[in-house]
mmCIF file as Biopython writes it, N, C-alpha, C and O atoms, coordinates in Angstrom:
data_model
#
loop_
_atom_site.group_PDB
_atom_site.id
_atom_site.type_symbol
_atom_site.label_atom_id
_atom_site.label_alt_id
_atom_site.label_comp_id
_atom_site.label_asym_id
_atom_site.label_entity_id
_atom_site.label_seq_id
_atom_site.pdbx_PDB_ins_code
_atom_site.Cartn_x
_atom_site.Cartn_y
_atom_site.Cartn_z
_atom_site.occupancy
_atom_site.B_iso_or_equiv
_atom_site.auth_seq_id
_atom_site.auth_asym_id
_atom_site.pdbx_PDB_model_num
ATOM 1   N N  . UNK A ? 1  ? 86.053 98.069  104.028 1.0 0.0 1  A 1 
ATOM 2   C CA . UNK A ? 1  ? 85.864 98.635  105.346 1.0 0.0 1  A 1 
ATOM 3   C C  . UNK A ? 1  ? 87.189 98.557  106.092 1.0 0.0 1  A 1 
ATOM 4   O O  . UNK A ? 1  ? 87.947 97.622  105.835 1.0 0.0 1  A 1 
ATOM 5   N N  . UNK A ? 2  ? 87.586 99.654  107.176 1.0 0.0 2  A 1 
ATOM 6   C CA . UNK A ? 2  ? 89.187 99.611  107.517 1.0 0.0 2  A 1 
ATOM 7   C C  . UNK A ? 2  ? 88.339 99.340  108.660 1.0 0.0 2  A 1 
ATOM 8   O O  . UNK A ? 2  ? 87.164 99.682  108.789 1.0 0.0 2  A 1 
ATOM 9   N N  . UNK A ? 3  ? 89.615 98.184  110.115 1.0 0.0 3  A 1 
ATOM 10  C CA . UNK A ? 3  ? 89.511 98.582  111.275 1.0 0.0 3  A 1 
ATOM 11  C C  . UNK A ? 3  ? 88.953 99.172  111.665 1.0 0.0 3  A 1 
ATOM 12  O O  . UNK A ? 3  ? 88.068 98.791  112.433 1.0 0.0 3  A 1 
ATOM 13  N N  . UNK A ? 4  ? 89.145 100.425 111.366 1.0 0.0 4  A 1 
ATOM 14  C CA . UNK A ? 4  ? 88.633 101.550 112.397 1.0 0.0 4  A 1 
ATOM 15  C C  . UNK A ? 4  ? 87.065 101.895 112.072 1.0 0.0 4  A 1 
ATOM 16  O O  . UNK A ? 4  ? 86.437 102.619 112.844 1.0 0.0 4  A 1 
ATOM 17  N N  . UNK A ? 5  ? 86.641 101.511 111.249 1.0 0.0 5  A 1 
ATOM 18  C CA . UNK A ? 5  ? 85.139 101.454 110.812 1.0 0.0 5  A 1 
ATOM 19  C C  . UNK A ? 5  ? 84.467 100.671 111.494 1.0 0.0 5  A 1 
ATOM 20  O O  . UNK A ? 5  ? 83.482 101.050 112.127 1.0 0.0 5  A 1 
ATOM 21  N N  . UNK A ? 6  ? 85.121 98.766  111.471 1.0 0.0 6  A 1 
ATOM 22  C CA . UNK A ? 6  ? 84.654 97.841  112.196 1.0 0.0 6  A 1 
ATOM 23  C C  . UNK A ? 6  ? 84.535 98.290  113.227 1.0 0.0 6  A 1 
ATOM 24  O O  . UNK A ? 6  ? 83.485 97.962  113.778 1.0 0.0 6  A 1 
ATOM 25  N N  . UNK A ? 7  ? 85.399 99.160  113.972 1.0 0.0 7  A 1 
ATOM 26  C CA . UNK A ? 7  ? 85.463 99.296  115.495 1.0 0.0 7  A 1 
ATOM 27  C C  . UNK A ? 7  ? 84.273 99.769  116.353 1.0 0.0 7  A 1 
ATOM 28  O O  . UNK A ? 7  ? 83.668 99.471  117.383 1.0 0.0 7  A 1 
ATOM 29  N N  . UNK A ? 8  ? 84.278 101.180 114.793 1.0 0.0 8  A 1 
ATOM 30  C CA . UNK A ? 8  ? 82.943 101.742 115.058 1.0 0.0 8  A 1 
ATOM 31  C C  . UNK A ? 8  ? 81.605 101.059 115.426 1.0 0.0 8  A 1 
ATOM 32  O O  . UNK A ? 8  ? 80.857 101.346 116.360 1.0 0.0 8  A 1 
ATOM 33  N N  . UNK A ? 9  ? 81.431 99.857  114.261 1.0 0.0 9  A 1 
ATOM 34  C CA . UNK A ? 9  ? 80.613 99.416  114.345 1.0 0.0 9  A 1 
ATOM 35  C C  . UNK A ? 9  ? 80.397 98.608  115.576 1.0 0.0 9  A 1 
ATOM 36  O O  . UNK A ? 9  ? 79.371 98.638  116.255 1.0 0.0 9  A 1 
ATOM 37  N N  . UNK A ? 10 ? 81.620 97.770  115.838 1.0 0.0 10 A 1 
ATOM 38  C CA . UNK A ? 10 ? 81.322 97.066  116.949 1.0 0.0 10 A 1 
ATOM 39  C C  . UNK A ? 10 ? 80.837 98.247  118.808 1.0 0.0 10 A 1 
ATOM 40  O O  . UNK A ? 10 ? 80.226 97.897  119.817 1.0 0.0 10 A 1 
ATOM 41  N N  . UNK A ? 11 ? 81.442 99.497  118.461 1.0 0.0 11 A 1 
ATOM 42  C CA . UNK A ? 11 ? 80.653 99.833  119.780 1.0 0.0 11 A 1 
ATOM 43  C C  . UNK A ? 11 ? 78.752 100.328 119.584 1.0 0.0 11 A 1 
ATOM 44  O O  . UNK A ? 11 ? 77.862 100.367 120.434 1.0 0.0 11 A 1 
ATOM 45  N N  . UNK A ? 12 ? 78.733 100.582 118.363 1.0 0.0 12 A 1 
ATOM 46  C CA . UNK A ? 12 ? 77.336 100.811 117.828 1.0 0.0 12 A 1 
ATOM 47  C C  . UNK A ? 12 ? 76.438 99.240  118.065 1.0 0.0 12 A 1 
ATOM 48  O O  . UNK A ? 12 ? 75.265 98.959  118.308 1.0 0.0 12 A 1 
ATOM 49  N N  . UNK A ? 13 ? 77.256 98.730  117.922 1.0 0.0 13 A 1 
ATOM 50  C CA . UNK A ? 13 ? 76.609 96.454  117.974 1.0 0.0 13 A 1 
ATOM 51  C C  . UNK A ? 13 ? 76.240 96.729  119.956 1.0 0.0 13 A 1 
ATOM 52  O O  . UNK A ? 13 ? 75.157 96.419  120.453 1.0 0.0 13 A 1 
ATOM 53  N N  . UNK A ? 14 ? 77.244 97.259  120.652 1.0 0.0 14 A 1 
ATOM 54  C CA . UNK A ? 14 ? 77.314 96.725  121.728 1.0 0.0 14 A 1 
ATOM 55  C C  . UNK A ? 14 ? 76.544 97.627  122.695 1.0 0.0 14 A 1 
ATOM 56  O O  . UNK A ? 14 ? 76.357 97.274  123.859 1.0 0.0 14 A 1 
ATOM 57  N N  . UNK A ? 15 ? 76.097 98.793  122.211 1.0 0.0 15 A 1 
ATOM 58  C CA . UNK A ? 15 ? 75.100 99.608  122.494 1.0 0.0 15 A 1 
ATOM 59  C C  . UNK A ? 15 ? 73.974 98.983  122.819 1.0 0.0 15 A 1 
ATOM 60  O O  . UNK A ? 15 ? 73.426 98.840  123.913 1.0 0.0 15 A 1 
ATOM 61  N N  . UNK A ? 16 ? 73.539 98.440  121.198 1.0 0.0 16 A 1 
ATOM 62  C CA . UNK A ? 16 ? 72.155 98.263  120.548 1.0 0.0 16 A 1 
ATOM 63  C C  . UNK A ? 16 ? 72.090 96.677  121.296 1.0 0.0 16 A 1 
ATOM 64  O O  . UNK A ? 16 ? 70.960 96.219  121.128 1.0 0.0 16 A 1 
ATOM 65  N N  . UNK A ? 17 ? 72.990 95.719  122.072 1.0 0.0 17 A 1 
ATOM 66  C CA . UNK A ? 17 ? 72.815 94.545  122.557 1.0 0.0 17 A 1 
ATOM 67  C C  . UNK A ? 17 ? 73.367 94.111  123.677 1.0 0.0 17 A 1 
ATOM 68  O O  . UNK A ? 17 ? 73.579 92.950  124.027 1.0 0.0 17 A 1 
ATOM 69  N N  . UNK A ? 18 ? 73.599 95.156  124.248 1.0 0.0 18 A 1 
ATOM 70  C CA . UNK A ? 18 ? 74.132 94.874  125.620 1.0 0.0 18 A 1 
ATOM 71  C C  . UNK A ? 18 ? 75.329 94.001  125.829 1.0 0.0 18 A 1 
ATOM 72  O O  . UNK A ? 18 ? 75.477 93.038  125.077 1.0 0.0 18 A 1 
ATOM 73  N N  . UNK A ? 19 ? 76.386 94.294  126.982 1.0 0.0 19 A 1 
ATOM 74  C CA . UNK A ? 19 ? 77.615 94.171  127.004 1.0 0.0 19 A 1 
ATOM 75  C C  . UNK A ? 19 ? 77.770 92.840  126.896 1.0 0.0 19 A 1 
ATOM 76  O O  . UNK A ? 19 ? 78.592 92.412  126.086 1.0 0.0 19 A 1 
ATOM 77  N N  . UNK A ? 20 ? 76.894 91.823  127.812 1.0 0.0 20 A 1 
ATOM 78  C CA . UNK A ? 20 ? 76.774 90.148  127.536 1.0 0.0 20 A 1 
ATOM 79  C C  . UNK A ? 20 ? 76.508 89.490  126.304 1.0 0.0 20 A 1 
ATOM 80  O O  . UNK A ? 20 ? 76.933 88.378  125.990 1.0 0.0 20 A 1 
ATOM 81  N N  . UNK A ? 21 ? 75.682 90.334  125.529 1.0 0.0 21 A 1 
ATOM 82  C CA . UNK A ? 21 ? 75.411 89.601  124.220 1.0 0.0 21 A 1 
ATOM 83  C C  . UNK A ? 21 ? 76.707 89.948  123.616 1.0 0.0 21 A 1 
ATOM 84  O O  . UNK A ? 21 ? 77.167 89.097  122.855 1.0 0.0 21 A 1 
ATOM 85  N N  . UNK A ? 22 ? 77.381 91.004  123.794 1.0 0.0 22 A 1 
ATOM 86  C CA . UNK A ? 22 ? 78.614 91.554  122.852 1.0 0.0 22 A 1 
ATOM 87  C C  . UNK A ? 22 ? 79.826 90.200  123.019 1.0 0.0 22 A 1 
ATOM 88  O O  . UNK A ? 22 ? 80.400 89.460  122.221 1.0 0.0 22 A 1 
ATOM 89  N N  . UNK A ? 23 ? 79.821 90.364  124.425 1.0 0.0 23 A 1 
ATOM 90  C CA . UNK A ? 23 ? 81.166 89.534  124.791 1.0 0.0 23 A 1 
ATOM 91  C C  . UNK A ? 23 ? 81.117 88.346  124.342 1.0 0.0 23 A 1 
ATOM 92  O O  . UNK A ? 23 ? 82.156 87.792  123.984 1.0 0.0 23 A 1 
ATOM 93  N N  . UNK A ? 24 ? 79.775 87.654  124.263 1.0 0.0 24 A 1 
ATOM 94  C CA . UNK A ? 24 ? 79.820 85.512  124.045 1.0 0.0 24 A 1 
ATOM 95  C C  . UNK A ? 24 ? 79.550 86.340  122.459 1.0 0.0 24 A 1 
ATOM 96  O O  . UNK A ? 24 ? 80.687 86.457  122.003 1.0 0.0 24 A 1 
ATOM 97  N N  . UNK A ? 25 ? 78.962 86.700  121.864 1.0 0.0 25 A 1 
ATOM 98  C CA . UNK A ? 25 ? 78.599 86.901  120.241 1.0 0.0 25 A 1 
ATOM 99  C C  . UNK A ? 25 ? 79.191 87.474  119.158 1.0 0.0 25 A 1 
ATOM 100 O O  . UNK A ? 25 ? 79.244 87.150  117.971 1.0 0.0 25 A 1 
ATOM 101 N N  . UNK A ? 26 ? 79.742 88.632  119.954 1.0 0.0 26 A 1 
ATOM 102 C CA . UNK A ? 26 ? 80.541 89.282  118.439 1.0 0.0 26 A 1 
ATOM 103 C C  . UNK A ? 26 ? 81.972 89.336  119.236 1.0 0.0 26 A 1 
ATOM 104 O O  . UNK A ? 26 ? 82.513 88.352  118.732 1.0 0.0 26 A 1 
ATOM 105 N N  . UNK A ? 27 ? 82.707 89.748  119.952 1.0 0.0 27 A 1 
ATOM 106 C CA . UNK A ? 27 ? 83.974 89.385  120.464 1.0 0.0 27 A 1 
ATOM 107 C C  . UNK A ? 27 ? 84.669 88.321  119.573 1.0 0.0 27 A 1 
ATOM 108 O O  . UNK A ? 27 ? 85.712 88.405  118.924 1.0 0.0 27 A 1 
ATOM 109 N N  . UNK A ? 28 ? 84.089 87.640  119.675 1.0 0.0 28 A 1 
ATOM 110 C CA . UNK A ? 28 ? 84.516 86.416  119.301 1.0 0.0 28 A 1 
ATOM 111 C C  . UNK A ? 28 ? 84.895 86.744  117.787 1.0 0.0 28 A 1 
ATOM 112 O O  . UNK A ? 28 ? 85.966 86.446  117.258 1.0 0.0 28 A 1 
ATOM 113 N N  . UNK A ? 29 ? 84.223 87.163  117.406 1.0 0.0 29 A 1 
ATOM 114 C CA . UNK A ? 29 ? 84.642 87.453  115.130 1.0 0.0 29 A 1 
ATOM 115 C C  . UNK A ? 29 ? 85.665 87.953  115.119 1.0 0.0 29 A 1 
ATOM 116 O O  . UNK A ? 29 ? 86.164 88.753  115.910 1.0 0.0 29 A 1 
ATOM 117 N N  . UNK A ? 30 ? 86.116 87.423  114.038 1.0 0.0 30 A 1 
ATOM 118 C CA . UNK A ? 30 ? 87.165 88.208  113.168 1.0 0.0 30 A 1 
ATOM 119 C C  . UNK A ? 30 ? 86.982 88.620  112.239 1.0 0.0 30 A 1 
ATOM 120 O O  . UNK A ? 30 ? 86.815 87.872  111.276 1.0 0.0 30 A 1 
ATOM 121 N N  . UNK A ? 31 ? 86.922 90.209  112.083 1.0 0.0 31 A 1 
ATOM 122 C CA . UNK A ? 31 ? 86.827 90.598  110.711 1.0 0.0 31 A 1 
ATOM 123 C C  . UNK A ? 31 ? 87.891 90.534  109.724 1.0 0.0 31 A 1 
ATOM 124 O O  . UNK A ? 31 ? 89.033 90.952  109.912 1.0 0.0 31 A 1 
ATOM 125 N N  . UNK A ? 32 ? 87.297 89.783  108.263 1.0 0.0 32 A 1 
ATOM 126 C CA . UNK A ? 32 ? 88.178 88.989  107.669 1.0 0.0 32 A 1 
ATOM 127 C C  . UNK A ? 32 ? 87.634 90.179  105.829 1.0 0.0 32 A 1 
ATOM 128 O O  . UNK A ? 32 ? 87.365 89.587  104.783 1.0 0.0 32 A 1 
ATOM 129 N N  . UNK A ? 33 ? 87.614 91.421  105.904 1.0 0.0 33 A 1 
ATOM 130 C CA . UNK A ? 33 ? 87.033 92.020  104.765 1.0 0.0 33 A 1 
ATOM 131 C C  . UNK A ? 33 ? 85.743 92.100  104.678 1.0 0.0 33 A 1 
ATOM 132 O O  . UNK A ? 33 ? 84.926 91.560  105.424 1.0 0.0 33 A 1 
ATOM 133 N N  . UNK A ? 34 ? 85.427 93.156  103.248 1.0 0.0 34 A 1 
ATOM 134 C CA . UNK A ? 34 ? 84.392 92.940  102.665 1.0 0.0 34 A 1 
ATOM 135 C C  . UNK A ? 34 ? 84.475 92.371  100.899 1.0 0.0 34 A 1 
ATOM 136 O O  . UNK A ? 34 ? 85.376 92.623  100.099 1.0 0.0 34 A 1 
ATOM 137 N N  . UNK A ? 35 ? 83.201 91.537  100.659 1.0 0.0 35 A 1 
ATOM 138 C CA . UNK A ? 35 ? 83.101 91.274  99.283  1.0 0.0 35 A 1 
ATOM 139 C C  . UNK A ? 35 ? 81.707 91.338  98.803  1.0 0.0 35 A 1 
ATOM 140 O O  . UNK A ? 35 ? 80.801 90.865  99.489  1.0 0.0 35 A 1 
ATOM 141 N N  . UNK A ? 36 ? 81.499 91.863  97.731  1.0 0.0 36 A 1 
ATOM 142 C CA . UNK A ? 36 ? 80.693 92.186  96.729  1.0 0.0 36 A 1 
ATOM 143 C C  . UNK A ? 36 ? 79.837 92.864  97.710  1.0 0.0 36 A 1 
ATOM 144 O O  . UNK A ? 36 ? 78.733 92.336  97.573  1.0 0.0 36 A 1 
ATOM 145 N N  . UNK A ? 37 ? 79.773 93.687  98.557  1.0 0.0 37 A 1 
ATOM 146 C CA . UNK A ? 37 ? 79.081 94.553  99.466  1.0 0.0 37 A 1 
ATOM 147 C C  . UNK A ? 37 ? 78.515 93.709  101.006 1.0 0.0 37 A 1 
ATOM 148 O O  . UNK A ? 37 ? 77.455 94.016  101.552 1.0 0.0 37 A 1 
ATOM 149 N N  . UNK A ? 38 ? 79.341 92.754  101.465 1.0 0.0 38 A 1 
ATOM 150 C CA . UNK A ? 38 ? 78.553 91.650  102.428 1.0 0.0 38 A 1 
ATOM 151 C C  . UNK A ? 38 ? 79.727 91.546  103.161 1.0 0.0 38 A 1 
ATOM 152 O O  . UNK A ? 38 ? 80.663 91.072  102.516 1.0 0.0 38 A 1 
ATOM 153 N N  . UNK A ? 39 ? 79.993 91.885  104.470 1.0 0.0 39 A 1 
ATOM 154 C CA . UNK A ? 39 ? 81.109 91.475  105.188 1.0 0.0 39 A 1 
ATOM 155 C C  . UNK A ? 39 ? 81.354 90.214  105.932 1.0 0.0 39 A 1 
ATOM 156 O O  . UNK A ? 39 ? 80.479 89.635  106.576 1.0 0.0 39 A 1 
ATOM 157 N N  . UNK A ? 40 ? 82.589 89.812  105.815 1.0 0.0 40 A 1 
ATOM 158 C CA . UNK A ? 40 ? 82.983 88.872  106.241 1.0 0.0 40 A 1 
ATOM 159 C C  . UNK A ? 40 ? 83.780 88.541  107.485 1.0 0.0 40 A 1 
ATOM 160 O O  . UNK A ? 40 ? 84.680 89.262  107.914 1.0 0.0 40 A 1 
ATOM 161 N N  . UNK A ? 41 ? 83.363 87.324  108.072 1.0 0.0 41 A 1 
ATOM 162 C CA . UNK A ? 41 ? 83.519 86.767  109.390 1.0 0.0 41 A 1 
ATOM 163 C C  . UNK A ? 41 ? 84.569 85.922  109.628 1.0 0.0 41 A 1 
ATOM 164 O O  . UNK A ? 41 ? 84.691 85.220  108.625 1.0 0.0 41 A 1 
ATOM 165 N N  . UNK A ? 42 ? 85.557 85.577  110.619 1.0 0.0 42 A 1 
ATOM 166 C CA . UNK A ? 42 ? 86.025 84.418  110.739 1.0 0.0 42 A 1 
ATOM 167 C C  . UNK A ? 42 ? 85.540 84.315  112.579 1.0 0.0 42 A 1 
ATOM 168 O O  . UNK A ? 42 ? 85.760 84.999  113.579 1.0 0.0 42 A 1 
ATOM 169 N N  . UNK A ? 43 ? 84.812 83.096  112.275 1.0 0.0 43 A 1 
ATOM 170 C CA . UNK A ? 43 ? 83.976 82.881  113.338 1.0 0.0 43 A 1 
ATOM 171 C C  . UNK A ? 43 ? 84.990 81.471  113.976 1.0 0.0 43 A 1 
ATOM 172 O O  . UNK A ? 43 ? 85.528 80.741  113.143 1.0 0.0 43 A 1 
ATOM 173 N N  . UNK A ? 44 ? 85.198 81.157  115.645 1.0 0.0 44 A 1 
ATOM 174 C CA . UNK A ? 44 ? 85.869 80.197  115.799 1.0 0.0 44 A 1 
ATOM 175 C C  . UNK A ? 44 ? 85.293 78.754  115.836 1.0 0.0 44 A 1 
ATOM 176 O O  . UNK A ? 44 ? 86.028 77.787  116.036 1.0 0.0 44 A 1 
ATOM 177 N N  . UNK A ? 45 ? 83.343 78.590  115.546 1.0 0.0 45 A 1 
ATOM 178 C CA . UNK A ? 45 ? 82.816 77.661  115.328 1.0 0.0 45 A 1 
ATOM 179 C C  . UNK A ? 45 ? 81.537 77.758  114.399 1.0 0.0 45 A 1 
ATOM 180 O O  . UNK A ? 45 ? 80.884 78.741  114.047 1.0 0.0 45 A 1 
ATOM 181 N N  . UNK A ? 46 ? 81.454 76.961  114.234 1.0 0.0 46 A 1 
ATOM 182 C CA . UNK A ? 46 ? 80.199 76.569  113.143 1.0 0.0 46 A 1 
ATOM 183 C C  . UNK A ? 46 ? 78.839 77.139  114.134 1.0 0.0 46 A 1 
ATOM 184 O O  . UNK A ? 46 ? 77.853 77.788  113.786 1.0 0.0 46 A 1 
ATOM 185 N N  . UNK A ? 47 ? 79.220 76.630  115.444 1.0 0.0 47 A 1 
ATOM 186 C CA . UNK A ? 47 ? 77.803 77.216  116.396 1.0 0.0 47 A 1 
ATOM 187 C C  . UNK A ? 47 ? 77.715 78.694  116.620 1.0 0.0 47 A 1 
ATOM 188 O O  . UNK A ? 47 ? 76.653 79.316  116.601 1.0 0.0 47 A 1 
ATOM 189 N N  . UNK A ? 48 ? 78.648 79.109  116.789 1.0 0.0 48 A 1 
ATOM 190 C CA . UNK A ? 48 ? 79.063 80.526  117.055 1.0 0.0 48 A 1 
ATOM 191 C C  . UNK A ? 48 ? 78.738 81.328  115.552 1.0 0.0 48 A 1 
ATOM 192 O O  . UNK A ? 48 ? 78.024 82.324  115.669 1.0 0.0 48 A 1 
ATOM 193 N N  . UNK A ? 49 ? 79.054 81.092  114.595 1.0 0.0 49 A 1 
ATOM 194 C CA . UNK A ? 49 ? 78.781 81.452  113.497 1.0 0.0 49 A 1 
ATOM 195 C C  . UNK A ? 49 ? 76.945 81.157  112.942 1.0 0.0 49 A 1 
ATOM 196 O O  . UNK A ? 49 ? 76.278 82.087  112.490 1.0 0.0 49 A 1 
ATOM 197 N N  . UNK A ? 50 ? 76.690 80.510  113.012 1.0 0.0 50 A 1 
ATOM 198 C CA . UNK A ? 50 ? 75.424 80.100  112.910 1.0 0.0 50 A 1 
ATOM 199 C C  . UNK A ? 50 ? 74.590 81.166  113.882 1.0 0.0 50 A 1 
ATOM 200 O O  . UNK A ? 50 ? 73.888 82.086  113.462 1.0 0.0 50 A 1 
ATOM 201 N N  . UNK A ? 51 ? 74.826 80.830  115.279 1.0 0.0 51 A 1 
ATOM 202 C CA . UNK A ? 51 ? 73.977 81.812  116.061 1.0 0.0 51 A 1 
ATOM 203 C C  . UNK A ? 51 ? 74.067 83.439  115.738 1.0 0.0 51 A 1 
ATOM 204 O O  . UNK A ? 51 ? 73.032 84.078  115.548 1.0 0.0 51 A 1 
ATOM 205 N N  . UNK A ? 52 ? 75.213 83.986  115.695 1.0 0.0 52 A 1 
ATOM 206 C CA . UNK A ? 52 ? 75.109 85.362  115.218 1.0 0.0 52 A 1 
ATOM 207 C C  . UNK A ? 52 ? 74.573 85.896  113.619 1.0 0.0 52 A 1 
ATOM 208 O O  . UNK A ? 52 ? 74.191 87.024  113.310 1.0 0.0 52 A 1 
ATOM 209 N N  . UNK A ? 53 ? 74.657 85.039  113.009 1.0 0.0 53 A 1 
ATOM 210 C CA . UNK A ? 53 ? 73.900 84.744  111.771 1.0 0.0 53 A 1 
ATOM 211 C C  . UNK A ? 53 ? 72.755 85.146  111.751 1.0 0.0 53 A 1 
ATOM 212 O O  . UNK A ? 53 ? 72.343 86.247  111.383 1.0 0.0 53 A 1 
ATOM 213 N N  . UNK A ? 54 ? 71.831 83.704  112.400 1.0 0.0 54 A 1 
ATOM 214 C CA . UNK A ? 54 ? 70.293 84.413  113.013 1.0 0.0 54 A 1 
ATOM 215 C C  . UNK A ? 54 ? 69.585 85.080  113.686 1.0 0.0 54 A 1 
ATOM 216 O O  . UNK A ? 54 ? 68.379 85.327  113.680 1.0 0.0 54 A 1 
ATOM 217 N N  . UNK A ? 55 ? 71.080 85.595  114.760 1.0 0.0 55 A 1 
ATOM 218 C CA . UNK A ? 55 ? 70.587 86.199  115.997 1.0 0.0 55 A 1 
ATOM 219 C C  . UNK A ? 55 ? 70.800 87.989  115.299 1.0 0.0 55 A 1 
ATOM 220 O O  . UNK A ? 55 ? 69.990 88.911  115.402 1.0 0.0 55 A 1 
ATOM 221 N N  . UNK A ? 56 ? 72.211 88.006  114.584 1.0 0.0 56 A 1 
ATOM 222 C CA . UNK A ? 56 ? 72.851 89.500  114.616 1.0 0.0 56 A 1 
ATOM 223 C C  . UNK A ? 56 ? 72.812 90.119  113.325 1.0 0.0 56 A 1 
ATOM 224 O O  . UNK A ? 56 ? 72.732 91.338  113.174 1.0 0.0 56 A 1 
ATOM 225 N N  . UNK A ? 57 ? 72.879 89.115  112.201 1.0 0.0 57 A 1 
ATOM 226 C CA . UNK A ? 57 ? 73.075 89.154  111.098 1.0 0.0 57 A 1 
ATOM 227 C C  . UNK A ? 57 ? 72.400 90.752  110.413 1.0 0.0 57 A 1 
ATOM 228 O O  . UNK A ? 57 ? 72.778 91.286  109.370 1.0 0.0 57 A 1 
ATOM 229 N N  . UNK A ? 58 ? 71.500 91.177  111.205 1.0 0.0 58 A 1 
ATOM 230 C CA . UNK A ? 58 ? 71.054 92.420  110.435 1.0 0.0 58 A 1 
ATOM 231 C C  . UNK A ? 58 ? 71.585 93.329  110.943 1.0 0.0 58 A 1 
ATOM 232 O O  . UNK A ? 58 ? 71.322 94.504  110.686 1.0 0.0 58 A 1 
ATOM 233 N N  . UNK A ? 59 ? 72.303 92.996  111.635 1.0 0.0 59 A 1 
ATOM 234 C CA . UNK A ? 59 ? 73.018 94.529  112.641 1.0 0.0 59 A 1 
ATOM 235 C C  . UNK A ? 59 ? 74.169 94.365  111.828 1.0 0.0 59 A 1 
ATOM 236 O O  . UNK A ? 59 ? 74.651 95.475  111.604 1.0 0.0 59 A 1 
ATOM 237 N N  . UNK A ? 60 ? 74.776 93.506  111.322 1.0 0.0 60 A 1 
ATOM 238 C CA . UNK A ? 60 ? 76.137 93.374  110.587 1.0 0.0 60 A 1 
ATOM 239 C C  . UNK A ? 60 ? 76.103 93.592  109.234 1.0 0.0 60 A 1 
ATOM 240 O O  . UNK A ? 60 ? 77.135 93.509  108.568 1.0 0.0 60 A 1 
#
């Protein structure tokens, strides 16, 4: 996936969850690739990572 895909996605994320959930929840990621079809995160905590996990994880 390039940038500009993520990007996409992230205004499609921020649509579907409103600008507050965007800013504390996905803002925060770093997209770090994809592997074996599952994209990857660099999240700046274990809590932060965890919550979008259960909270977002199907939107991602």
């Amino acid at each position: 996936m390039t940038d500009e895909k993520w990007n996409d996605i992230q205004q499609n994320i921020k649509s579907l969850i409103g600008q507050n959930n965007y800013v504390n929840w996905i803002s925060p990621l770093g997209f770090n690739g994809v592997f074996d079809g599952v994209a990857l995160f660099d999240v700046p905590t274990n809590f932060l990572g965890n919550y979008v996990d259960q909270n977002f994880g199907d939107l991602l």
